[in-house]
N, C-alpha and C positions, 0 to 999 in steps of 0.2 A: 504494500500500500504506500503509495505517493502522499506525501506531506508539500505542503509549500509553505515554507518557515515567512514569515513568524504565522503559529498559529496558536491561539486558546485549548490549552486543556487543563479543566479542572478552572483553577483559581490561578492559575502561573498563563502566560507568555513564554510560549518556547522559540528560540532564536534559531537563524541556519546553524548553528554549531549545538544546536541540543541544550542551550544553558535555557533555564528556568528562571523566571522572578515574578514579583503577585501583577496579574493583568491590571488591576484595578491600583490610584495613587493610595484611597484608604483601604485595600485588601487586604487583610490577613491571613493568610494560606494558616492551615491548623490543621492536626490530626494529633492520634494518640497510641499509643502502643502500651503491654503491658512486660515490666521487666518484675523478675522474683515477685510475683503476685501483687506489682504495685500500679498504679496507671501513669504512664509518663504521660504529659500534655506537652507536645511540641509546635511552636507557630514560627511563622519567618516574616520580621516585620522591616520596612522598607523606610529606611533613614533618609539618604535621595536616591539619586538616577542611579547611582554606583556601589552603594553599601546597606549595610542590610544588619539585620541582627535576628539570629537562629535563639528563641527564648524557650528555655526547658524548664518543666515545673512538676514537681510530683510529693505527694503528700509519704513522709516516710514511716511514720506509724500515729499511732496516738496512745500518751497514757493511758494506759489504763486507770478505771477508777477502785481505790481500794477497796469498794464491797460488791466489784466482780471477783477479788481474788484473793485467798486466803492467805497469799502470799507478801508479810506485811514490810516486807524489803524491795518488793518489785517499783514499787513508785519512787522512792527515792535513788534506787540504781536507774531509773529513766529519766528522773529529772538531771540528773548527776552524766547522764551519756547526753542529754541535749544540751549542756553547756558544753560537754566536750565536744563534741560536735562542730559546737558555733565558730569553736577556734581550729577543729581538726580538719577540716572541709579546704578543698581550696580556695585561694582569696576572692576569685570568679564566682563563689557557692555561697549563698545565700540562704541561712537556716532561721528559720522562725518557731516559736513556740505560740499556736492561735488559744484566742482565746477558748476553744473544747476541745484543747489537749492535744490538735493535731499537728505531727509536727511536719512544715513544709519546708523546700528546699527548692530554689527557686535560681538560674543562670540565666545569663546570656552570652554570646559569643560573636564578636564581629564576624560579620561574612560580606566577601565581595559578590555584586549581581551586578550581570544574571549569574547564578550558581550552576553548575553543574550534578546533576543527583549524584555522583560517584561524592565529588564532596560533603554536600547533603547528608550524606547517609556513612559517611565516615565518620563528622564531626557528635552526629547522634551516635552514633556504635562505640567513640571515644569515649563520650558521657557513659554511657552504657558502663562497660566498662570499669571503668571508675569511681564509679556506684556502685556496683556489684560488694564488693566488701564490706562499707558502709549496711548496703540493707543487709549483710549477713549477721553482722555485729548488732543490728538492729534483732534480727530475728532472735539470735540466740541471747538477749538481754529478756524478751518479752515483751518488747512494744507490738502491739498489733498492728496487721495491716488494715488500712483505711482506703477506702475506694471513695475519693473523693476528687 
């Protein structure tokens, strides 16, 4: 099947050379995926003509409340992992404690546009990645997962 660049698909503008960036000046190109049972929210939001910013956000657990669990050291070893956290993440990582307990974690990432998806999908898989140990360190403390 014949393309005749530039053409519309989805929410991106694809270039003769295959690069991607949001068709529309206020578009927000968005989707989500889920990593170790969490929901990453990914958007690509559009600075000007030439740069961009890849915005990742996903909730990494939530205290639990101490009369779900008889376990009366679990909340204080989780409040005690979310300050470390705030300092142990990378400087680009942004950790929050919300007000019901969940705790988010929130990047962004310069990107030059149009992007090309090999980068796209490098720069998330990096995140990925990255995280990966973080939410294990999460799981095995006992913060639950939050689909939020």
């Amino acid at each position: 099947m014949l393309f005749n660049a530039p053409f519309k698909l989805g929410p991106f503008l694809v270039d003769p050379e295959g690069r991607l960036s949001p068709c529309e000046p206020g578009a927000v190109p968005a989707f989500l995926f889920r990593w170790h049972g969490r929901v990453v929210r990914a958007h690509l939001d559009r600075a000007d003509a030439g740069t961009g910013e890849l915005i990742l956000q996903t909730t990494l657990g939530r205290v639990r409340s101490s009369a779900s669990t008889p376990d009366e050291t679990l909340r204080p070893k989780s409040f005690a992992l979310v300050r470390w956290l705030e300092r142990a993440v990378p400087t680009a990582w942004h950790v929050a404690l919300l007000a019901d307990h969940r705790v988010r974690l929130k990047t962004s990432t310069p990107v030059a546009l149009p992007i090309t998806a090999v980068v796209l999908v490098t720069e998330i898989s990096r995140f990925a990645l990255d995280l990966a140990s973080y939410l294990e360190l999460m799981d095995e403390v006992g913060l639950t997962v939050a689909d939020a």
